[in-house]
N, C-alpha and C positions, 0 to 999 in steps of 0.2 A: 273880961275882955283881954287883961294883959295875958291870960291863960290862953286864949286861941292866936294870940301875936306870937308867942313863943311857941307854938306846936306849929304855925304856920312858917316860922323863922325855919325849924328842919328839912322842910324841903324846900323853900326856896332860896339855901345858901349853903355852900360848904363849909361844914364845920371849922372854924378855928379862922376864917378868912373873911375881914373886914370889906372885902372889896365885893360883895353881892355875888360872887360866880353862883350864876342859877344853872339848875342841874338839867340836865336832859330829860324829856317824858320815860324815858328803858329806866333810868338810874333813879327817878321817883316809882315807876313802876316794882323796879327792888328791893326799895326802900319798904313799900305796901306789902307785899310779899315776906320779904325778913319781919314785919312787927306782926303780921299775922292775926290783926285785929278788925275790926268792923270795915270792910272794903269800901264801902258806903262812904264814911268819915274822912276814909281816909284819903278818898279818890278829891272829896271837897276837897280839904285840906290843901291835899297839893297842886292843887286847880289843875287836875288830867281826869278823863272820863272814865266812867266806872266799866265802858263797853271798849276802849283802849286797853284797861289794864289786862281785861280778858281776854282780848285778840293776842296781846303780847305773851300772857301768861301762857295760850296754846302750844307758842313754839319756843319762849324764855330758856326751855334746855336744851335745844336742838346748838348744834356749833353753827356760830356765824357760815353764808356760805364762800365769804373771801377769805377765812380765818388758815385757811391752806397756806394761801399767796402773802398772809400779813406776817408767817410764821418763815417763808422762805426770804423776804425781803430783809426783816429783823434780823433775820442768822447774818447775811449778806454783812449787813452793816458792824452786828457784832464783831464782825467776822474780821473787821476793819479792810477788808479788800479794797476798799472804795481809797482808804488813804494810804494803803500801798501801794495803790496803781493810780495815783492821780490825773496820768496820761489818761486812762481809758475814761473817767468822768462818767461814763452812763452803767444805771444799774443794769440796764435790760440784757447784754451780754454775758454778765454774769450768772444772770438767772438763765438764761438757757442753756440744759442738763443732758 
């Protein structure tokens, strides 16, 4: 019993964080994927569906399709433009190119 408490504790908790953060169904679904063992067990385990992990598993390597706009936003911010120009305040002027 304490063996399925602690196989059960890996997906519903991040590692090393006393405070319960429960993982998202994508991040248990990669979690299934990386250990590459009995799909079945494992889909139990981390209480998501055996026919979830394989809808996600179809497109899991395709790039997100906002991952463009999250990569222009990010630089933005990198960019620190936003606390150079605190006047302007909105990101949307920036981003248009």
């Amino acid at each position: 019993m304490a063996y399925l408490k602690a196989e059960n504790a890996i997906f519903s908790q991040t590692p090393g964080h006393k405070s319960g953060v429960t993982l998202r169904p994508k991040q248990k679904f990669a979690l299934i994927r990386r250990v590459g063992m009995d799909v079945d067990k494992l889909a139990a385990i981390a209480s998501v569906s055996r026919s979830g992990y394989y809808k996600w598993l179809e497109h899991a390597d395709r790039p997100e399709k906002d991952h463009a706009d999250y990569l222009r936003i990010k630089a933005v911010f990198d960019n620190g433009r936003l606390a150079a120009h605190p006047d302007e305040g909105r990101i949307c002027p920036q981003l248009k190119t």
